[in-house]
Biopython code that builds the backbone (N, CA, C, O; Angstrom):
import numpy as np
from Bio.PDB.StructureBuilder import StructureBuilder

atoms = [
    (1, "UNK", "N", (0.837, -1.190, 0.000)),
    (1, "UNK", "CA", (0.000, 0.000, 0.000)),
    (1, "UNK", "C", (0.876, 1.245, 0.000)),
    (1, "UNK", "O", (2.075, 1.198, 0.276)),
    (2, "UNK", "N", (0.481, 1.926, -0.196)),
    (2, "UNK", "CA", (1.106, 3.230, -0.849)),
    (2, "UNK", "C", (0.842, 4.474, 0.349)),
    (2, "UNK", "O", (-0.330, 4.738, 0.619)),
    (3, "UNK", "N", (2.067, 5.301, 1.126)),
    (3, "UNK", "CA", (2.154, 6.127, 2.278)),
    (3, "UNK", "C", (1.460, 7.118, 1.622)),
    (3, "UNK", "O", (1.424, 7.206, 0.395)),
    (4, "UNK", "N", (0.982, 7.766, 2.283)),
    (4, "UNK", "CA", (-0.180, 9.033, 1.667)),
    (4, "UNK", "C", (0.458, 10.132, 2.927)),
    (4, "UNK", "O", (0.867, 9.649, 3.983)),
    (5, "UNK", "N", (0.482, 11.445, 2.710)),
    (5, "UNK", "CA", (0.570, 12.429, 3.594)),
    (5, "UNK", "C", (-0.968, 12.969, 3.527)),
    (5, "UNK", "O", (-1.569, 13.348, 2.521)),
    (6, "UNK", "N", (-1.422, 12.905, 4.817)),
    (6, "UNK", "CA", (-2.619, 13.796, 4.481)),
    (6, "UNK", "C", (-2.315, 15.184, 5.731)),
    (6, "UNK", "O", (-1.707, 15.228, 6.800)),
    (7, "UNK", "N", (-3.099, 16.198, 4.911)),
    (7, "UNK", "CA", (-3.255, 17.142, 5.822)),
    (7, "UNK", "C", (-4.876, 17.546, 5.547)),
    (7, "UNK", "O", (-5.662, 17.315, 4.629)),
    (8, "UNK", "N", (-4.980, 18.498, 7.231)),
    (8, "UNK", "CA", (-6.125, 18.682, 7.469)),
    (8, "UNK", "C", (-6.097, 20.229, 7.867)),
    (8, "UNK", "O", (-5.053, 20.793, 8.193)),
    (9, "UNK", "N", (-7.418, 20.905, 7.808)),
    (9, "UNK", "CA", (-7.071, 22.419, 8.289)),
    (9, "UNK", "C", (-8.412, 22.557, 8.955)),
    (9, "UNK", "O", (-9.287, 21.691, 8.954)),
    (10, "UNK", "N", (-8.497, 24.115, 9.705)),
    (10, "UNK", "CA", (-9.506, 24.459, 9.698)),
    (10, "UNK", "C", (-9.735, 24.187, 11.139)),
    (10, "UNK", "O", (-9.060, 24.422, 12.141)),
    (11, "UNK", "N", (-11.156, 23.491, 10.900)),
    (11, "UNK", "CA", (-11.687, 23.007, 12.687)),
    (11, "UNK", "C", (-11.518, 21.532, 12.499)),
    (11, "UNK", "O", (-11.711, 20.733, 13.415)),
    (12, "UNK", "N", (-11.186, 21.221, 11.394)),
    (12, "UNK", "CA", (-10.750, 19.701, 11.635)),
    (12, "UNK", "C", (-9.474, 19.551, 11.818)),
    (12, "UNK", "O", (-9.154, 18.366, 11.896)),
    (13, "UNK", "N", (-8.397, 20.488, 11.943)),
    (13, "UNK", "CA", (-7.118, 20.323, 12.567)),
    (13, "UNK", "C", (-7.239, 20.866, 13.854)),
    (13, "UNK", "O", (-6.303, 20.474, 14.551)),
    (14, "UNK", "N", (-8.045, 21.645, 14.485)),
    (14, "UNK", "CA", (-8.357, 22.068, 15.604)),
    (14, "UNK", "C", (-8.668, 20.778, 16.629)),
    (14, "UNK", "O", (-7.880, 20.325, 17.459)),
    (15, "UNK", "N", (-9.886, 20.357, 16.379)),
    (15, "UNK", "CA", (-10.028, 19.140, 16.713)),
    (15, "UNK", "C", (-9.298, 17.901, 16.618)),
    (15, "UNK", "O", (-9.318, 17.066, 17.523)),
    (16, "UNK", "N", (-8.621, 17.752, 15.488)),
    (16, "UNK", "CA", (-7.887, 16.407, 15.454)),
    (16, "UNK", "C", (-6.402, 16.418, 16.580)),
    (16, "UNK", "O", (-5.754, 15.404, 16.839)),
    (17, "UNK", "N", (-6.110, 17.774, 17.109)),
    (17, "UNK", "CA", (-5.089, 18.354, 17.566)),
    (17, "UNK", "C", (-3.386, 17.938, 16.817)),
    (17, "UNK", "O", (-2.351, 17.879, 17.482)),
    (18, "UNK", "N", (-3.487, 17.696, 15.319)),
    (18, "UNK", "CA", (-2.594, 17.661, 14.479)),
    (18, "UNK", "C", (-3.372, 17.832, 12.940)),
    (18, "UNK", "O", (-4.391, 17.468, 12.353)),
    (19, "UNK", "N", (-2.299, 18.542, 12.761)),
    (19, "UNK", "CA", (-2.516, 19.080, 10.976)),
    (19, "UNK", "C", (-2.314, 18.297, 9.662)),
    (19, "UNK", "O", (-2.871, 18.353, 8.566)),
    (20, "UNK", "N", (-0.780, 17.145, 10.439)),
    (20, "UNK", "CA", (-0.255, 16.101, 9.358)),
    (20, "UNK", "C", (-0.466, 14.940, 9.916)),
    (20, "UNK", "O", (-0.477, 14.682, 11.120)),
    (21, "UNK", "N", (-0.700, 13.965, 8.671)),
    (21, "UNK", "CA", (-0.639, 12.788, 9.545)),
    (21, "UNK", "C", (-0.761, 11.486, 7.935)),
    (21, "UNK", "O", (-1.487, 11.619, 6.949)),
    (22, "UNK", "N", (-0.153, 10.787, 8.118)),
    (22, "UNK", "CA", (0.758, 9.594, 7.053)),
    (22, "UNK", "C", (-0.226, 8.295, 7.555)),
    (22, "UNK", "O", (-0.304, 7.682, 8.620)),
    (23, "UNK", "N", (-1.090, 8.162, 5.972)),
    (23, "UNK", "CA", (-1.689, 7.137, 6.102)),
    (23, "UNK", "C", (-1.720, 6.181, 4.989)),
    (23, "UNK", "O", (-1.660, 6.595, 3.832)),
    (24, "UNK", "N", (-1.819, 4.792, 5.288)),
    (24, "UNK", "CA", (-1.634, 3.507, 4.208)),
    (24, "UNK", "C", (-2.656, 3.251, 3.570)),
    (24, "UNK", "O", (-3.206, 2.253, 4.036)),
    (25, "UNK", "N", (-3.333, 3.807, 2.465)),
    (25, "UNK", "CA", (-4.578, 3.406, 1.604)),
    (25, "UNK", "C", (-4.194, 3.698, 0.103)),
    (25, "UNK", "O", (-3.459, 4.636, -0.206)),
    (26, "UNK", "N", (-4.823, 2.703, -0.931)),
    (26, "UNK", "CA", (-4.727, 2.684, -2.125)),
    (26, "UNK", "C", (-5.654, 3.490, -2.922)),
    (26, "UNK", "O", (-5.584, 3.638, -4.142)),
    (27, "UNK", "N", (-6.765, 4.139, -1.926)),
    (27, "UNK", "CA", (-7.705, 5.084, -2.977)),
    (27, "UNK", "C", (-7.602, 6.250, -1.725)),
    (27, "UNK", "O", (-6.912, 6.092, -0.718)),
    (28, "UNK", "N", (-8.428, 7.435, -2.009)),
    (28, "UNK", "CA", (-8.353, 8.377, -1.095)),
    (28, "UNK", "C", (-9.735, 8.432, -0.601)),
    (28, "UNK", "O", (-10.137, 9.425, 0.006)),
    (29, "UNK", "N", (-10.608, 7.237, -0.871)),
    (29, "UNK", "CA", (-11.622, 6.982, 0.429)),
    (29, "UNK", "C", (-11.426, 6.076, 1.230)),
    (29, "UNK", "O", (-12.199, 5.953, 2.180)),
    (30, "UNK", "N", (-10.134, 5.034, 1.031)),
    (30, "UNK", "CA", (-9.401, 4.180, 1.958)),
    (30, "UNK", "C", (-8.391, 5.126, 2.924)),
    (30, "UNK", "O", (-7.957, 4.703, 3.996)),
    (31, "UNK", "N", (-8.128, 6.252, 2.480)),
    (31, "UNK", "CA", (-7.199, 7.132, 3.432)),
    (31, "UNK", "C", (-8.429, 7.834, 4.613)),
    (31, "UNK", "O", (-7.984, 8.141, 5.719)),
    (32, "UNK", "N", (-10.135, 8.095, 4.302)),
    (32, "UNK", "CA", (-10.740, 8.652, 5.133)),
    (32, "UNK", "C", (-11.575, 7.414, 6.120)),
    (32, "UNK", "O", (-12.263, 7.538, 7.133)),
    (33, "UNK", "N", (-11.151, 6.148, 5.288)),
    (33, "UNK", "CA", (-11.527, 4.789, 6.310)),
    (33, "UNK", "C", (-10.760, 4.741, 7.039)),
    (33, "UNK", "O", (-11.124, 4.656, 8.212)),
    (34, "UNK", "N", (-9.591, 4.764, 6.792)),
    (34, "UNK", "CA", (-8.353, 4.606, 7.807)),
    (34, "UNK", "C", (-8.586, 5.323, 9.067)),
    (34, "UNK", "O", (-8.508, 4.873, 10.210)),
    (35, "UNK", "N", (-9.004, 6.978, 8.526)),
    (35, "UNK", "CA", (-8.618, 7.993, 9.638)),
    (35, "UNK", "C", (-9.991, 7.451, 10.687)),
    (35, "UNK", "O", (-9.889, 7.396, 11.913)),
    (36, "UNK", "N", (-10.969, 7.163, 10.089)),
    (36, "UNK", "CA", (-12.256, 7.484, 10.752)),
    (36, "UNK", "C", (-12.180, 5.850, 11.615)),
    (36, "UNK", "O", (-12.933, 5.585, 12.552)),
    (37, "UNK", "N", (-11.149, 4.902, 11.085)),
    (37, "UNK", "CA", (-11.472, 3.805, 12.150)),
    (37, "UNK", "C", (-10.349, 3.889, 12.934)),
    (37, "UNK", "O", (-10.104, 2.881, 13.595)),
    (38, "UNK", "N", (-9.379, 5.098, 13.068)),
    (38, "UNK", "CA", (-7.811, 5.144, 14.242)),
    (38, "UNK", "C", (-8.896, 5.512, 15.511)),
    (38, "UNK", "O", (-9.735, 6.412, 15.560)),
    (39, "UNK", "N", (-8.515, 4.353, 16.626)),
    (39, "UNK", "CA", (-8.479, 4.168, 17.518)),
    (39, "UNK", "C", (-8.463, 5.649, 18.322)),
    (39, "UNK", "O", (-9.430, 5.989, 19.004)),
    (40, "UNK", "N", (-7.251, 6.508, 18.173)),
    (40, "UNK", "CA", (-7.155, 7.841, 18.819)),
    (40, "UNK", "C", (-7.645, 9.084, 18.676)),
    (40, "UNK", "O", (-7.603, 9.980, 19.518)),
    (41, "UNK", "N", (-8.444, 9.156, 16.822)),
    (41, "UNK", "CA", (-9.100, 10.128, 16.433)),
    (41, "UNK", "C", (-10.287, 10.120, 15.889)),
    (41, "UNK", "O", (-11.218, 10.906, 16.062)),
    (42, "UNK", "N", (-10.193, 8.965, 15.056)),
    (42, "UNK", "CA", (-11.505, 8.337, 14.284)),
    (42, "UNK", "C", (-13.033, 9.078, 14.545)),
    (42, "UNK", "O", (-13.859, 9.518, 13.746)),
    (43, "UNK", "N", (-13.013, 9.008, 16.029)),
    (43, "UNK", "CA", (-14.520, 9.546, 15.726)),
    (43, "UNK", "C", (-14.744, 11.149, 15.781)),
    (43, "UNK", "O", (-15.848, 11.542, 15.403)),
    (44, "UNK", "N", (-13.747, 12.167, 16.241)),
    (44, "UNK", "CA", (-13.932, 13.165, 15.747)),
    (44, "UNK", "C", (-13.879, 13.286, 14.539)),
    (44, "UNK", "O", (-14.303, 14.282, 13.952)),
    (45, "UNK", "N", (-13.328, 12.251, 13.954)),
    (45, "UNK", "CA", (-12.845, 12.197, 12.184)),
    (45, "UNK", "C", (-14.302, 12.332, 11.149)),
    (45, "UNK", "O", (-14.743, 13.107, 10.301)),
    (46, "UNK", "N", (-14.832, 10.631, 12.049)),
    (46, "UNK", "CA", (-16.005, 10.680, 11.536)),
    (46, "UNK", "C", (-17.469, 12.058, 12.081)),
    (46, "UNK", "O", (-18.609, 11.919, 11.636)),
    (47, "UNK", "N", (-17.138, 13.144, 12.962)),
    (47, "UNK", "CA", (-18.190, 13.883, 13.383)),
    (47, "UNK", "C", (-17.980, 14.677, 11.765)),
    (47, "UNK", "O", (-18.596, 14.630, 10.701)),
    (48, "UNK", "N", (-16.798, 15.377, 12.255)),
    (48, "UNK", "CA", (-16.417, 16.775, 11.291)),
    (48, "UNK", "C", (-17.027, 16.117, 9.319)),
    (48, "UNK", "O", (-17.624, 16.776, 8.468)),
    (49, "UNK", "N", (-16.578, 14.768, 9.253)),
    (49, "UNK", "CA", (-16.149, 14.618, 7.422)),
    (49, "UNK", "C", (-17.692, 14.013, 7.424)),
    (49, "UNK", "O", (-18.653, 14.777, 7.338)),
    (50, "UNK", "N", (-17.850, 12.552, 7.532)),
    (50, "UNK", "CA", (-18.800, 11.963, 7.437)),
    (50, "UNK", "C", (-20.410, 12.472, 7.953)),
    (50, "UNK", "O", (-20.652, 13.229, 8.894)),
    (51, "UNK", "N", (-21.374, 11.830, 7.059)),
    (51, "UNK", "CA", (-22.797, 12.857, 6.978)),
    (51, "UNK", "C", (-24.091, 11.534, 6.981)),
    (51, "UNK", "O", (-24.536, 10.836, 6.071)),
    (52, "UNK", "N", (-24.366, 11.604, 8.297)),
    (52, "UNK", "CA", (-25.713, 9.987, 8.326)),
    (52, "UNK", "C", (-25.961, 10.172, 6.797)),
    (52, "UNK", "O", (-26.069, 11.212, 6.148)),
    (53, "UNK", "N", (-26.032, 8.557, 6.312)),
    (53, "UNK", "CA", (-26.935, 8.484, 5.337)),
    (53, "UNK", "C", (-26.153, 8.970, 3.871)),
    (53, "UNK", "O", (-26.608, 8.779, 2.743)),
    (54, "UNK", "N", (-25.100, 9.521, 4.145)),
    (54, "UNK", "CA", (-24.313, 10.101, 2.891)),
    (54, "UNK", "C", (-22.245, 9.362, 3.165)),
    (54, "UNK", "O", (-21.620, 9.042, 4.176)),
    (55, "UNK", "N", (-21.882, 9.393, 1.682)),
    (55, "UNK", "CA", (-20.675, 9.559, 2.153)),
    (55, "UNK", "C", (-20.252, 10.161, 2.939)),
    (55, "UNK", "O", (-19.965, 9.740, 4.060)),
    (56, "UNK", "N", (-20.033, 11.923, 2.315)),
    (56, "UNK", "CA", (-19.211, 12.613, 3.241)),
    (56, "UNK", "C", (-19.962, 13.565, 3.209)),
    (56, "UNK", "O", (-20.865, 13.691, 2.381)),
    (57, "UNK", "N", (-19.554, 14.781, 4.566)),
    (57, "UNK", "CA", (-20.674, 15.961, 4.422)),
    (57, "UNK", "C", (-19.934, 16.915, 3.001)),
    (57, "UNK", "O", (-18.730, 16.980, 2.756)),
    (58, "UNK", "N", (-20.977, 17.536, 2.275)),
    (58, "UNK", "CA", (-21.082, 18.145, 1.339)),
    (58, "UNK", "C", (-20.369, 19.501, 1.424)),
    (58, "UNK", "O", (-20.311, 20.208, 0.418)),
    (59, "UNK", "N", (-19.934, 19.813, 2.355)),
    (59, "UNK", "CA", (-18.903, 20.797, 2.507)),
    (59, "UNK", "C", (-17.753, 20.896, 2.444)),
    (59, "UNK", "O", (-16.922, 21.788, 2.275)),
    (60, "UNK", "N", (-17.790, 19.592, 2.643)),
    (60, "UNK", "CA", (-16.113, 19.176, 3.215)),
    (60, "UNK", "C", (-15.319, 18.902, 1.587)),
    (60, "UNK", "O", (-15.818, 18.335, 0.615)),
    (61, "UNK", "N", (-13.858, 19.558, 1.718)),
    (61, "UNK", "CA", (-13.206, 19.624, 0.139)),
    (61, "UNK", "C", (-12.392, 18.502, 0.119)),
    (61, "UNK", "O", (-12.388, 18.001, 1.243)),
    (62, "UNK", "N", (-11.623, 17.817, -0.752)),
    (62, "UNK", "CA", (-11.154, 16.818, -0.768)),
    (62, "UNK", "C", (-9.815, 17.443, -2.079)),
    (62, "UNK", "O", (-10.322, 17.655, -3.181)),
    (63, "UNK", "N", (-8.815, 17.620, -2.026)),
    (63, "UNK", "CA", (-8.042, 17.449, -3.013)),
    (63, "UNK", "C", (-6.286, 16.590, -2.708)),
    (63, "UNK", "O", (-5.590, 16.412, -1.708)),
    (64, "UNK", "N", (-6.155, 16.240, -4.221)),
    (64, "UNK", "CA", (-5.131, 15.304, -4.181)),
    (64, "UNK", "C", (-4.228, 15.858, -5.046)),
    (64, "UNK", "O", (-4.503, 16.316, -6.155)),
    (65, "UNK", "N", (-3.064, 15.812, -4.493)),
    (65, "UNK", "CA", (-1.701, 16.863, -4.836)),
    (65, "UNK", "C", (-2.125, 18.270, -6.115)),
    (65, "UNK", "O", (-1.653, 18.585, -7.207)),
    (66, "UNK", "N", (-3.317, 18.841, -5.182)),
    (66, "UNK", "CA", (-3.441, 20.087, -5.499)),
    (66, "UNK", "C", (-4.858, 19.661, -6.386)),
    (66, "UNK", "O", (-5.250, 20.746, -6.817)),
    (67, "UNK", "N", (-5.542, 18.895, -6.727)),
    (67, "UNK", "CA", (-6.668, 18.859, -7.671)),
    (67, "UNK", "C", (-7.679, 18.069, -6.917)),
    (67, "UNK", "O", (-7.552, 17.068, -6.213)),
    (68, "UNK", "N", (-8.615, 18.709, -7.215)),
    (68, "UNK", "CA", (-10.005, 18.752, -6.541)),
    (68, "UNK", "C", (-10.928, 17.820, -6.758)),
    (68, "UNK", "O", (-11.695, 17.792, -7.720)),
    (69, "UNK", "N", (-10.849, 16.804, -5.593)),
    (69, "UNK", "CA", (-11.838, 15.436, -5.944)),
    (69, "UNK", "C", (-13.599, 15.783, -5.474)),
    (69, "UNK", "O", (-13.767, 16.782, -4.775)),
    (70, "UNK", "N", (-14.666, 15.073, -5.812)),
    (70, "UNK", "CA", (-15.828, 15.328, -5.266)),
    (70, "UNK", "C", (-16.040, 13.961, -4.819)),
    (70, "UNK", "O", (-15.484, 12.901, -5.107)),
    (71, "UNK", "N", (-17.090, 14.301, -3.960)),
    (71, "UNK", "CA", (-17.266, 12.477, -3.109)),
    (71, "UNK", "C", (-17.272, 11.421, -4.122)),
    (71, "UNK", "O", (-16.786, 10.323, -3.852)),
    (72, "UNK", "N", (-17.828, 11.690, -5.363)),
    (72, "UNK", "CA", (-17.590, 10.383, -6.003)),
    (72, "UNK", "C", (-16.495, 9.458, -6.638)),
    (72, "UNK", "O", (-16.529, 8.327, -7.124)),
    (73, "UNK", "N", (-15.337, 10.551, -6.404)),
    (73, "UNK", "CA", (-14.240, 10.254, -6.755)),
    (73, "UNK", "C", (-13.509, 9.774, -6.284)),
    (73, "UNK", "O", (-12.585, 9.213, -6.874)),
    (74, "UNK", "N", (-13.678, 9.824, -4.793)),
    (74, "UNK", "CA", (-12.641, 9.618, -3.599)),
    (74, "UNK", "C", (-12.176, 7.703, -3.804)),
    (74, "UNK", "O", (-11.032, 7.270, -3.661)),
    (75, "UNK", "N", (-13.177, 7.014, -4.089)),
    (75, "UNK", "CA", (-13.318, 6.000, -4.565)),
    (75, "UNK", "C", (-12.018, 5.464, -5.815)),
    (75, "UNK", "O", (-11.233, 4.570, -5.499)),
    (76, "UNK", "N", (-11.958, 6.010, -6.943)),
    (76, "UNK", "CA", (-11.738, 5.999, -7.755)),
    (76, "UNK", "C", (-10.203, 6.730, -7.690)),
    (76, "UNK", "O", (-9.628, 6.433, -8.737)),
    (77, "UNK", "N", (-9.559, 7.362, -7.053)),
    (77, "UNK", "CA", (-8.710, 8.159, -7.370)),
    (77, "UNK", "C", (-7.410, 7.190, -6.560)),
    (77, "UNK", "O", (-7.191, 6.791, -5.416)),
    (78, "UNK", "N", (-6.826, 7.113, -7.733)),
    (78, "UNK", "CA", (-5.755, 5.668, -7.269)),
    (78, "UNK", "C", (-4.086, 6.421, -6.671)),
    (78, "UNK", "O", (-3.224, 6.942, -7.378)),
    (79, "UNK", "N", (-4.081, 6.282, -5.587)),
    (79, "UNK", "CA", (-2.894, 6.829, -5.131)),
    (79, "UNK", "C", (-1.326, 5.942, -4.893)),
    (79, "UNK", "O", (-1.087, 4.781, -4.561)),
    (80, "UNK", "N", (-0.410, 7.169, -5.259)),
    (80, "UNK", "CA", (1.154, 6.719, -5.442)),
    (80, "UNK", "C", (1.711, 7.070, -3.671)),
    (80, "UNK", "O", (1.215, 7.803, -2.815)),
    (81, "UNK", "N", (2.877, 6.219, -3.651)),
    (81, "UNK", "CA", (3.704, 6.821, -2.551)),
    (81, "UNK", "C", (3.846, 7.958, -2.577)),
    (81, "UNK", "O", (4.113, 8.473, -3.663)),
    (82, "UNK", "N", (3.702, 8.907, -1.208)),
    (82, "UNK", "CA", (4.367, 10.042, -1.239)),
    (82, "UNK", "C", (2.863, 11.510, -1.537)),
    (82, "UNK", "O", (2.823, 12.677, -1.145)),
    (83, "UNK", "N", (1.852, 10.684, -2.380)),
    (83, "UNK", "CA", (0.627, 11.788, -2.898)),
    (83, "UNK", "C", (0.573, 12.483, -1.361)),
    (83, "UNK", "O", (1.101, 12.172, -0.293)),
    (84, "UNK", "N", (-0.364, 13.625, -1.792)),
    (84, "UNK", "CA", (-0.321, 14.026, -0.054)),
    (84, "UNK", "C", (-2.743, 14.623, -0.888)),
    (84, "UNK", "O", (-3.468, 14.973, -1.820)),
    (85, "UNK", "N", (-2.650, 14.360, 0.102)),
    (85, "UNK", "CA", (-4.201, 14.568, 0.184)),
    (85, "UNK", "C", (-4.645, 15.486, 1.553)),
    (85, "UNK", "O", (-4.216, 15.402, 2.704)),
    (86, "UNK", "N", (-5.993, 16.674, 0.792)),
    (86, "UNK", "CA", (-5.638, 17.809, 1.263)),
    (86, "UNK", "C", (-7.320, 17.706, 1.873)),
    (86, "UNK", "O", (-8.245, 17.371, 1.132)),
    (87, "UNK", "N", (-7.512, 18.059, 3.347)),
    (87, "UNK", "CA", (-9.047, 17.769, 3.905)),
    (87, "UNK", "C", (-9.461, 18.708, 3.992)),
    (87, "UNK", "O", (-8.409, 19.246, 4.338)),
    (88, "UNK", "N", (-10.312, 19.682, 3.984)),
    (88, "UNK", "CA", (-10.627, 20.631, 4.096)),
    (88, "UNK", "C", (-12.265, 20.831, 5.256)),
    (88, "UNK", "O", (-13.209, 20.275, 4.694)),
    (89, "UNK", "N", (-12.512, 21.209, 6.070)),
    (89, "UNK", "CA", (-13.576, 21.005, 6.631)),
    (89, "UNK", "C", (-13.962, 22.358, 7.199)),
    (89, "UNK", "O", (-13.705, 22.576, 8.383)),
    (90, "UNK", "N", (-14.609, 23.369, 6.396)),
    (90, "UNK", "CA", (-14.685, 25.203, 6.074)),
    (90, "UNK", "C", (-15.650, 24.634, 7.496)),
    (90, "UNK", "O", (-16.228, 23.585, 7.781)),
    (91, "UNK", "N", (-15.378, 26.378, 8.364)),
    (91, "UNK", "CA", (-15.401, 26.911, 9.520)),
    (91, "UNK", "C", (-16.794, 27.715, 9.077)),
    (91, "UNK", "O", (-16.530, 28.271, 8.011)),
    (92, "UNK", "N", (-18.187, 28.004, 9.469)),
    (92, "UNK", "CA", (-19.242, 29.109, 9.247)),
    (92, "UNK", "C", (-19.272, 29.694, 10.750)),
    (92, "UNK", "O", (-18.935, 29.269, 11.855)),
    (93, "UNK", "N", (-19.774, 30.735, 10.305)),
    (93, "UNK", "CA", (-20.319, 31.502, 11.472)),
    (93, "UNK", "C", (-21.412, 32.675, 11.587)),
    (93, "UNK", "O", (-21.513, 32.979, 10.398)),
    (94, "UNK", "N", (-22.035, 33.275, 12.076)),
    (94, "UNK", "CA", (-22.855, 34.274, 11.776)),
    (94, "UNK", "C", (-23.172, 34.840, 12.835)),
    (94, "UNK", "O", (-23.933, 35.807, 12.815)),
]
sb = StructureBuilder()
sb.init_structure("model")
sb.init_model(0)
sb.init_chain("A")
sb.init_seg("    ")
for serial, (resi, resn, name, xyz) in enumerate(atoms, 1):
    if name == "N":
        sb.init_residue(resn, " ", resi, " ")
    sb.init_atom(name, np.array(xyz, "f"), 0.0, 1.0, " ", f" {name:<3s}", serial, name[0])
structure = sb.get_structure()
């Protein structure tokens, strides 16, 4: 399996209380299985990304060494050693 760098920003690096973090998956919805079943973060993983009833919440951005996946892709998008995958989970307020 192929090392992935992922980073995270926002309130999902707030919460995860790290920004980087190196994970072993061959697609980049095996890199958000990974995160969401680690033992130490997983389920803030799964509050912030994941959406009952849906893949992922519809806000949340997904890109892979700079290009912009949509949930249906995450599936499909076949990753090399080294890719770094970018989480994005936008902050609202009013």
């Amino acid at each position: 399996m192929p090392k992935i760098h992922v980073l995270v920003s926002a309130n999902l690096k707030d919460r995860l209380g790290h920004a980087r973090f190196s994970i072993e998956a061959g697609t980049a919805l095996g890199v958000l299985r990974a995160m969401a079943d680690n033992s130490e973060y997983g389920k803030i993983f799964r509050e912030e990304v994941y959406a009952p009833g849906k893949p992922v919440k519809a806000y949340c951005i997904f890109m892979l060494n700079g290009q912009v996946l949509d949930a249906k892709s995450l599936d499909k998008a076949v990753l090399r050693d080294g890719d770094m995958l970018h989480i994005m989970a936008p902050v609202g307020g009013g």
